[in-house]
N, C-alpha and C positions, 0 to 999 in steps of 0.2 A: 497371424493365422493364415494359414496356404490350403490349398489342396495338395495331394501327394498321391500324384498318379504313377504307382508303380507295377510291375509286370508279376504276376500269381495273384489280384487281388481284385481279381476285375467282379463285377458286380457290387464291390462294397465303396463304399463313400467316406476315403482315410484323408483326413486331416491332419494337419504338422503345427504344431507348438511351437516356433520361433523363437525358442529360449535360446538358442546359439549365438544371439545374438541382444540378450538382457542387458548387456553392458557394455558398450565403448572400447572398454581398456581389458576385460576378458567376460566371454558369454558362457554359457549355461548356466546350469542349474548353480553356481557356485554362488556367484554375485547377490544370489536375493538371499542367501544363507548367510554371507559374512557384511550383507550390511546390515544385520541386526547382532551379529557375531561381534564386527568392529567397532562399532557404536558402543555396545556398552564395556569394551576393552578402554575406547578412549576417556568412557564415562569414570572410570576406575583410576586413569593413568597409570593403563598397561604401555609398557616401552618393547615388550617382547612377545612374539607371537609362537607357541610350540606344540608342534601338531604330528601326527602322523600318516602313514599312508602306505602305500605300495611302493615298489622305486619308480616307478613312472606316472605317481598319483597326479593327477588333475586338480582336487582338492589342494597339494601341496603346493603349487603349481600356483592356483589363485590366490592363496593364501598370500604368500611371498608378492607375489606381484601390486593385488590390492590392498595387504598389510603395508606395504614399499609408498604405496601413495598416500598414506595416512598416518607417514612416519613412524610407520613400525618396522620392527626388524624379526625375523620369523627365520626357528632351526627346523627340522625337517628332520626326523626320526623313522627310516625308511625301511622297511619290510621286505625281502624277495620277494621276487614274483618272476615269471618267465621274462627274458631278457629279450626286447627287438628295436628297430630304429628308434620309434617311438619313443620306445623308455629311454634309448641314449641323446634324444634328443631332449627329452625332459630333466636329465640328467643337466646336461649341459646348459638350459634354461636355468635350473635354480640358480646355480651359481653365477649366472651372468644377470641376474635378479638381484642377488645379494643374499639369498639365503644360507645359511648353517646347515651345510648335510652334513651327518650323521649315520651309518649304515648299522642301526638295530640287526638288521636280520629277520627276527620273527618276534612274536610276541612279547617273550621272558625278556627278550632283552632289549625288547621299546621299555616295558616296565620300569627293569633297570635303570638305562641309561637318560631315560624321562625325569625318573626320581634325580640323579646325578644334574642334569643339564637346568630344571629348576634352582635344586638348593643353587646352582652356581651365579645363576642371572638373579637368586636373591638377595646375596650376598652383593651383588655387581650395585645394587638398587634398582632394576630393572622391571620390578613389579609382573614380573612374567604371568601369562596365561597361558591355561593347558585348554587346548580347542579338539573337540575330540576329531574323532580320523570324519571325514565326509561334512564338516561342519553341523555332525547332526548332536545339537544341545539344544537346551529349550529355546533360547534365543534363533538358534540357526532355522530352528521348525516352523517357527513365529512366520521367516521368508514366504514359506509356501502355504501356510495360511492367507497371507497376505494376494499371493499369486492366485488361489482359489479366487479371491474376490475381482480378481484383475480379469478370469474366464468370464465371472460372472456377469460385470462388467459387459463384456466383450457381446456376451450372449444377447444381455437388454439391451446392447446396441444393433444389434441384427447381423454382427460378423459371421455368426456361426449360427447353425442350430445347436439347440444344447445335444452334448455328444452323449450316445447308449453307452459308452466304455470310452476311459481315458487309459492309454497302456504307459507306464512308464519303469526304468532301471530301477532297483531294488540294491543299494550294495550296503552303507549301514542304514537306509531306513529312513531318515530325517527327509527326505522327501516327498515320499510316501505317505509317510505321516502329516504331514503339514498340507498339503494337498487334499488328502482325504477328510480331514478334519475340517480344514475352510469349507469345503465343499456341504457339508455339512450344515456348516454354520451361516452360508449362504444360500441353505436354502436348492441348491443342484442337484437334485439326486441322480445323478449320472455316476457308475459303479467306477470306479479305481483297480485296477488290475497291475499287481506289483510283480517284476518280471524279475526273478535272482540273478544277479551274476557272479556271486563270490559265494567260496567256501571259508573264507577268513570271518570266522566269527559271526556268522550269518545269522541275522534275526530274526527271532520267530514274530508269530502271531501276536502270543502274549506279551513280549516284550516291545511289540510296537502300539498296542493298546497300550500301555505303561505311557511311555513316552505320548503318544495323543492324550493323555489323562493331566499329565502334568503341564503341557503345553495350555491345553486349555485352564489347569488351576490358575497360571502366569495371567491369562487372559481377562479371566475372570475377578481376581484382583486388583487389576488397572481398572475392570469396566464390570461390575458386580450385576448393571443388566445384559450380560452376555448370559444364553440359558443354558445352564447344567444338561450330558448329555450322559447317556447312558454308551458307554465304547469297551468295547470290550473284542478277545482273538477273534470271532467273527469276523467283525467290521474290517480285520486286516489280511486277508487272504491273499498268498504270497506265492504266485506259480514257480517250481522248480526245475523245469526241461531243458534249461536254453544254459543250465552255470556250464558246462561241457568238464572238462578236465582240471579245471580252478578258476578262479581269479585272474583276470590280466591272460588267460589260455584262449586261443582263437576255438574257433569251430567252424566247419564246413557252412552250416547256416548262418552263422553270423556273416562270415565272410559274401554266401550268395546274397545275403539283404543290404550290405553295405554297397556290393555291387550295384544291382536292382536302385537304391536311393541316389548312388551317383551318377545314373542314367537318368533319374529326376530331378536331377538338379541339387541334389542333397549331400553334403560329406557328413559322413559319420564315421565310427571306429568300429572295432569287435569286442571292446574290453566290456560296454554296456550300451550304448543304442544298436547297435548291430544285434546282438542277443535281445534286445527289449522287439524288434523290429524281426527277426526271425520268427519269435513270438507271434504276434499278429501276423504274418505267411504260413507260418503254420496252420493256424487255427483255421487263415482263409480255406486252405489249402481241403481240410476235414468239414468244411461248413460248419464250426463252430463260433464264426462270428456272432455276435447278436445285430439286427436289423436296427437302422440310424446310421446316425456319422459315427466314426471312429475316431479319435483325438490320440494320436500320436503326438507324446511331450517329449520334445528333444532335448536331451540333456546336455548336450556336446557344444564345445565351445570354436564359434568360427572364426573369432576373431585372429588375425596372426599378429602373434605377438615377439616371434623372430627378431623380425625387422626393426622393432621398436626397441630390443635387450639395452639395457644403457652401458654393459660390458660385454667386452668380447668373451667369445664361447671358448671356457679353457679344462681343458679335463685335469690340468695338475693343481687345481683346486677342490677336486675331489676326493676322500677320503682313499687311500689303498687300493681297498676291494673296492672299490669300483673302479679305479683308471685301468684298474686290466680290464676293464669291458673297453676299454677304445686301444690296447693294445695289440 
């Protein structure tokens, strides 16, 4: 937990959530989703990990990486999205990971070729797992449950004042959720502000109530005195100003916030803290902050994991359509 003194936001007291840095081997938000995701793969003896995302998914990304240290092997069923360094770097990451790309395309044909790449690893004996796209399942959600209680935590120890607003990215929601919920369940009433960045199948209100409902049923079942909570689209309120042109699509504010944070000492992207972080400038910007700390949760992962790749970075181990992006 930092302070995060950056430039449009003077008078208010922002805070940063050092999740960039949750894990060793890859940080953000990823790590507290897939060790409850990995755990009960290994609990199953799952041998295959298969997921989806963007082509330049982060999710995908960790997957592979911390699937890879828990002897698993993970395909990667990838989606367009606007093409920039990034994604060709992430591109070049899977496979030097060991992952299975795969270029879906868009939806119909993750559907498809999802159906196609399980029967295949079942037949193999591979006991395959479908992880959905941002690790957000009941298990993934359970993470940020858990992270709720680790603020809380944080608070009874005097790191922080408890924060008036925690802002964080919105893309499928298991975040959000899991977070909001612990919060809850510990007790914080400090509001949760879910910031959109994606037009790919975006979740509403009701359908993240759903998923905090069943998160907590999970809960509840392990520990029957955990107390029943009334959750409902209310409790999930999802600002949409900052998604711009898509998913994976820059925008002028994202990019002036990612600026602004690397003047503070902070790297971030435009895909989702940048836009979560334009977010909160904005609102400085109109006086619509509320009075307290601010808890900005950074989802973004600082660790470099380049340098560590255990294969060289090869693009004629990528499908087709995509080695013409490095042609």
């Amino acid at each position: 937990m930092e302070p995060l003194p950056i430039d449009g936001l003077e008078g208010a007291q922002l805070l940063v959530k050092r999740d960039d840095r949750s894990c060793p081997t890859y940080g953000g938000n990823k790590p507290r989703k897939l060790e409850f995701v990995i755990g009960r793969c290994l609990e199953r003896g799952v041998r295959r990990l298969v997921t989806t995302g963007g082509l330049g998914t982060n999710h995908g990304l960790a997957t592979t990486i911390l699937g890879r240290e828990a002897g698993l092997t993970t395909t990667l069923l990838l989606v367009d999205q606007p093409v920039t360094e990034k994604v060709r770097e992430s591109l070049l990451l899977f496979t030097a990971y060991g992952a299975e790309v795969v270029h879906s395309r868009n939806i119909p044909g993750t559907a498809l070729q999802g159906i196609r790449i399980l029967l295949r690893s079942r037949l193999r004996g591979e006991r395959p797992m479908l992880v959905p796209a941002g690790g957000s399942s009941v298990e993934g959600t359970l993470g940020f449950v858990s992270a709720a209680f680790e603020l809380a935590e944080q608070i009874q120890a005097g790191m922080l004042e408890r924060p008036s607003e925690i802002y964080l990215p919105v893309g499928t929601g298991g975040t959000y959720v899991g977070l909001a919920l612990g919060l809850r369940l510990a007790g914080i009433p400090s509001r949760v502000v879910g910031v959109l960045v994606t037009d790919i199948l975006p979740p509403s209100p009701a359908r993240l109530a759903r998923a905090a409902r069943a998160a907590l049923r999970r809960l509840r079942r392990a520990d029957p005195s955990i107390p029943e909570l009334a959750l409902g689209p209310a409790d999930f309120p999802v600002t949409t100003g900052q998604v711009g042109p898509g998913y994976g699509a820059s925008t002028p504010a994202a990019e002036r916030a990612v600026r602004a944070a690397l003047d503070a000492g902070l790297g971030l992207e435009t895909t989702y803290t940048g836009k979560c972080l334009a977010e909160i400038r904005e609102r400085a910007g109109r006086g619509a902050l509320d009075q307290g700390p601010i808890l900005f949760w950074n989802t973004f992962n600082s660790v470099e994991v380049k340098q560590r790749a255990p294969r060289p970075f090869d693009p004629a181990e990528l499908p087709r359509s995509l080695r013409q992006l490095f042609e």
